[in-house]
N, C-alpha and C positions, 0 to 999 in steps of 0.2 A: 225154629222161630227166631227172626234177627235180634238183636240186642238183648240176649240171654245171657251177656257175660257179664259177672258180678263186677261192683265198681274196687273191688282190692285187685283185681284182676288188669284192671288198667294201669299206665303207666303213671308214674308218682308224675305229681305237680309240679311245674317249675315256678323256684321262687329266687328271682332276681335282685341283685344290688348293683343301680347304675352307679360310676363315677364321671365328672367330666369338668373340663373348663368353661370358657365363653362357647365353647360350640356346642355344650350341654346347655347353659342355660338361656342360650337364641336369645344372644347379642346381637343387637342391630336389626335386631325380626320386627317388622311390624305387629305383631303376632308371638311373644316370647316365647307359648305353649307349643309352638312349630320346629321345636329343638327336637332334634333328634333322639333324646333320651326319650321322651313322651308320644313321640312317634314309634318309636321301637315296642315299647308298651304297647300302643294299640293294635300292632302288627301282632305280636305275640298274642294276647289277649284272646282277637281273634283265628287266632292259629287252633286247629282240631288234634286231638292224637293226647291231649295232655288229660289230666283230672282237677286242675284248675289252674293259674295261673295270677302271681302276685308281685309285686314288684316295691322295692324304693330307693330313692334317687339323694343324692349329695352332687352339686356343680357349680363352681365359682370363677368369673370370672380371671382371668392369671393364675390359674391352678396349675401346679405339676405336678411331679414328682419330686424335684430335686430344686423347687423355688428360693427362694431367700425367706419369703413368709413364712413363718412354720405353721401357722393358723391355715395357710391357703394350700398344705400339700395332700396330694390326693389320700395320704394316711391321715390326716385328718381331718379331710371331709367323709373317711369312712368311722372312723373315730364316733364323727360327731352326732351319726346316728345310729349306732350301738349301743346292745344295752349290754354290757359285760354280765354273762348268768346267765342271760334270759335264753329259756329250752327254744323259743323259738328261732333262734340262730341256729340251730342244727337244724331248721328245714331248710334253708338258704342253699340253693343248688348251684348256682353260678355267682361269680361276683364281675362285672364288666369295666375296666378302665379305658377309655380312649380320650385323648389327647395329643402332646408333643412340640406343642409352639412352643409353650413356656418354660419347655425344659433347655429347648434350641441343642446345642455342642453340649452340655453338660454330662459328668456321668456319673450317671442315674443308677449305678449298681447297687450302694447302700442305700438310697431310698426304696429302691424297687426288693433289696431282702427284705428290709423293717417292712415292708406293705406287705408281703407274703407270710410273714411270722406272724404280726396280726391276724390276717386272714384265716392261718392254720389254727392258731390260738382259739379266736372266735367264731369260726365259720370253720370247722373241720372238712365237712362235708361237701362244702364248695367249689368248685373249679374257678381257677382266676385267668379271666382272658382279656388280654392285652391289645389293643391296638394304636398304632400311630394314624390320626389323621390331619396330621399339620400340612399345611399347602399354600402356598401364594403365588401371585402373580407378580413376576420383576418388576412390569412393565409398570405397575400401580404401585408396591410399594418399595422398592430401589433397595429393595433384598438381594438378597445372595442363594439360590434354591441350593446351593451346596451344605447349605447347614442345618435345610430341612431334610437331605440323605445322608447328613453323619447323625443326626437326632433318631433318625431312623434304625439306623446300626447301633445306635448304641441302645435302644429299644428292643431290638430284637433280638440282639446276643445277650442284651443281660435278662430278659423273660425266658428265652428258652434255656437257659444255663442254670435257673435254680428253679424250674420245674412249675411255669406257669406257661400258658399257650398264647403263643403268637398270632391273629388273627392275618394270615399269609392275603396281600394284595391288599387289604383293608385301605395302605396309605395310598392304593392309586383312583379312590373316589374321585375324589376334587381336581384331579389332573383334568376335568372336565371346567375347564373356565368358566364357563356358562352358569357353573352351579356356586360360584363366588358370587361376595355383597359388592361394590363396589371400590368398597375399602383392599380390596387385592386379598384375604387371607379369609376372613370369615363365611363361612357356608351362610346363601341364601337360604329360605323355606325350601327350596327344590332341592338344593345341596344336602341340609340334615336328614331330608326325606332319603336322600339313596344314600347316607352315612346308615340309617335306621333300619332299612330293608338289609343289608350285606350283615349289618349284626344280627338281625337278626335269624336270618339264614344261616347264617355260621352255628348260632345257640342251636338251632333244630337241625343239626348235622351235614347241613349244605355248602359249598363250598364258594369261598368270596372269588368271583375273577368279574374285573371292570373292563367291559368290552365295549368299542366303540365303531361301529363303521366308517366308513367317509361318509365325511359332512360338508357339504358344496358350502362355497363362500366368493361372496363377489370381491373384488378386491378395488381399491383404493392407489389408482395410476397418480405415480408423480406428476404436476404438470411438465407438458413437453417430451413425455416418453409413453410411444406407444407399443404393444406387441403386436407383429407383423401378420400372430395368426390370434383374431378378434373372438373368437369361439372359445379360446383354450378353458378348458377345465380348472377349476381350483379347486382343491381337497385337502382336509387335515383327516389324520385316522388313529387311532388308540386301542389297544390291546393289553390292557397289562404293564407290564415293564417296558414296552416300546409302544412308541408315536409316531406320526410319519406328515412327512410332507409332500403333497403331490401336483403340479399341473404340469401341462403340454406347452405352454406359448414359451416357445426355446431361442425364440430371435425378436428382439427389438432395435426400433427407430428413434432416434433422440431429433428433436426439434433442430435443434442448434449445437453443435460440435462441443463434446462434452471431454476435457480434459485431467486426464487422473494426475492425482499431485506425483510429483517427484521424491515427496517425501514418506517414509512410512506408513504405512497401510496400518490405520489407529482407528479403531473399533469406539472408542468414548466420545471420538469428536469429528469424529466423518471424514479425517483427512485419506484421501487417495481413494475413495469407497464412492458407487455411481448408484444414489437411492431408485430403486425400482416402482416399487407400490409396499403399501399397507394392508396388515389382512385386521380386520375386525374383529373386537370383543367378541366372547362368547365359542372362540374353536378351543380345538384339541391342545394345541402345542402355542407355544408363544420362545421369542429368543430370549435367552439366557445371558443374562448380565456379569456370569463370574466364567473363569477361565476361558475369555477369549471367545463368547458365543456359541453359536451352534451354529457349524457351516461344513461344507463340503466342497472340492475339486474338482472342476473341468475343464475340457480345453475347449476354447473359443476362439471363432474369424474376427478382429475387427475393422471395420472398414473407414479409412481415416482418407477420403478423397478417394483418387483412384486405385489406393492402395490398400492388400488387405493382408494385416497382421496377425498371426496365431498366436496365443497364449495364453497358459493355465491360467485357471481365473477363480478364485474366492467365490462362492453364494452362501450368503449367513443369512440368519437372520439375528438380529440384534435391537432392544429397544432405544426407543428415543421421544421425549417427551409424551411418556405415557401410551404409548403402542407400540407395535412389533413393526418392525419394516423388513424388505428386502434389498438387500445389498449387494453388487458386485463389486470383485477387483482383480484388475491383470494381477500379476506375479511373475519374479522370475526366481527361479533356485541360482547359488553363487555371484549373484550380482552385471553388470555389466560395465564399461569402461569409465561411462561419463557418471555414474551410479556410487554415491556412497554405501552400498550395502545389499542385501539379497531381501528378498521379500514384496519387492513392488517394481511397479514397472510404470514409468510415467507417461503412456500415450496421451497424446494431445490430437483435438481436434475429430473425436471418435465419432460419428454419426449412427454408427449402425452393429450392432453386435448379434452374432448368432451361435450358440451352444450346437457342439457337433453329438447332440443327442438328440431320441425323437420326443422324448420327456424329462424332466426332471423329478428327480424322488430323492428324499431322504428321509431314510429309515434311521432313527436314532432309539436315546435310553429317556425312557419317560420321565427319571429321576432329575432329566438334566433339560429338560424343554419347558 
């Protein structure tokens, strides 16, 4: 007969303790119970295999690890709801921290002991799992994403090194633009929704990997520059630790004879750089405002009259007043005669440019897009 088996027989209860900053307590939500933390819960809750299922939460705005507040670090929003004694701290089966904005560069190695000695102290029986899910958009808010992948490293080596668990891809949710507020950093309701599902998937022993297909996007043509083949495809993709960028239209037409400076190829202010189009809020990948962009090398025709010029040629993309763009630029390595320097090449007068490929791609680090 089905459901003959005694309930001691079943697997013990999970009894959870969230921690979190603003992306715990659904900042900026129109809806604040759409945080993640409370999401996660109901995910769980509803989850079968368990013998019941209870949870509680501590999340402050600016919380971290290693803040300047001592009131606001994540050891004392677990502090704050502990009862020192109390037997029912030894049912506490997990203890969950996710965060990472407000820790930024710091290191977090003695706050993140003192939070495990607690833990062990009061929560023996606990597992404490860790994740980063710090993220922004350059383009919004004139960040540096390099300090949300050393907040990262410094998260991850010092959790795995005194014996609490890394939640492995957790930090690559939000690399999904689309699931940011507007403000560049904070998860929408969509965003804490898939912050909420990966934890909890992780807690019932599944594994976090954030997968994205290509996602078609129309793009946003400068005026006066067309591509020569009007069909082409445009794609961004995401997998994990890599992103990507994809279309076909490999040759355009400039209106009127488009002249690259003579001077250095400068990424902050457009000198030497021929803007292409815009891709729209909402993709995979966006360009990266610290160490010099995100871009790649090819060699290109360009046709300046009746003459047609080869050479390597820059394509980045790089923001600028608050969107991503695409960019070209000649180059030459070692310089040339009338030329103070290497790195750019001043054609003048270019009407028409064609990449001697049949598509463009760049497969890059998601850490850095």
């Amino acid at each position: 007969m089905r459901f003959q088996r005694q309930a001691k027989e079943l697997p013990y209860a999970m009894n959870v303790i969230f921690i979190g900053d603003s992306y715990g307590t659904g900042y900026g939500l129109s809806n604040t119970s759409n945080n993640w933390i409370d999401y996660c819960a109901n995910i769980l809750g509803g989850a079968g295999g368990y013998r019941g299922f209870s949870y509680k939460k501590a999340a402050s705005n600016g919380a971290g690890f290693a803040v300047d507040t001592a009131e606001n670090t994540f050891l004392a929003l677990l502090q704050s709801i502990t009862t020192v004694g109390d037997e029912k701290n030894l049912d506490v089966t997990d203890i969950v921290v996710c965060g990472g904005w407000n820790d930024g560069k710091k290191d977090v190695s003695s706050a993140m002991q003192a939070f495990k000695n607690y833990c062990v102290q009061n929560y023996p029986f606990a597992k404490i799992h860790i994740g980063y899910v710090a993220w922004e958009r350059s383009a919004k808010t004139s960040g540096a994403k390099v300090t949300r992948a050393e907040g990262l490293t410094n998260y991850i080596r010092e959790a795995t090194s005194i014996g609490m668990i890394y939640m492995s891809n957790i930090e690559y949710v939000l690399h999904d633009y689309a699931l940011l507020q507007s403000d560049g950093f904070h998860p929408n309701a969509n965003g804490c929704y898939r912050i909420a599902a990966q934890v909890a998937n992780h807690l019932m022993g599944g594994q976090i990997d954030c997968i994205d297909g290509y996602r078609e996007f129309t793009p946003t043509f400068v005026s006066g520059v067309n591509p020569d083949k009007q069909d082409g495809g445009y794609f961004t993709w995401r997998h994990n630790n890599m992103s990507g960028f994809w279309f076909n239209a490999t040759a355009w037409t400039f209106d009127s004879g488009v002249d690259f400076s003579s001077h250095p190829a400068d990424d902050g202010n457009g000198v030497g750089w021929k803007h292409l189009f815009d891709i729209p809020d909402g993709q995979l990948i966006e360009g990266n405002n610290a160490n010099g962009g995100v871009k790649i090398c090819l060699p290109a025709a360009y046709t300046i009259g009746n003459t047609v010029t080869t050479a390597m040629t820059w394509i980045e993309l790089w923001n600028h007043d608050g969107v991503t763009g695409v960019f070209i630029s000649p180059y030459v390595v070692g310089g040339y005669a009338t030329e103070t320097g290497a790195g750019f090449r001043p054609l003048q007068g270019v009407t028409h440019v064609m990449f001697n490929v049949s598509s463009i791609t760049m497969d890059l680090q998601s850490l850095y897009t």
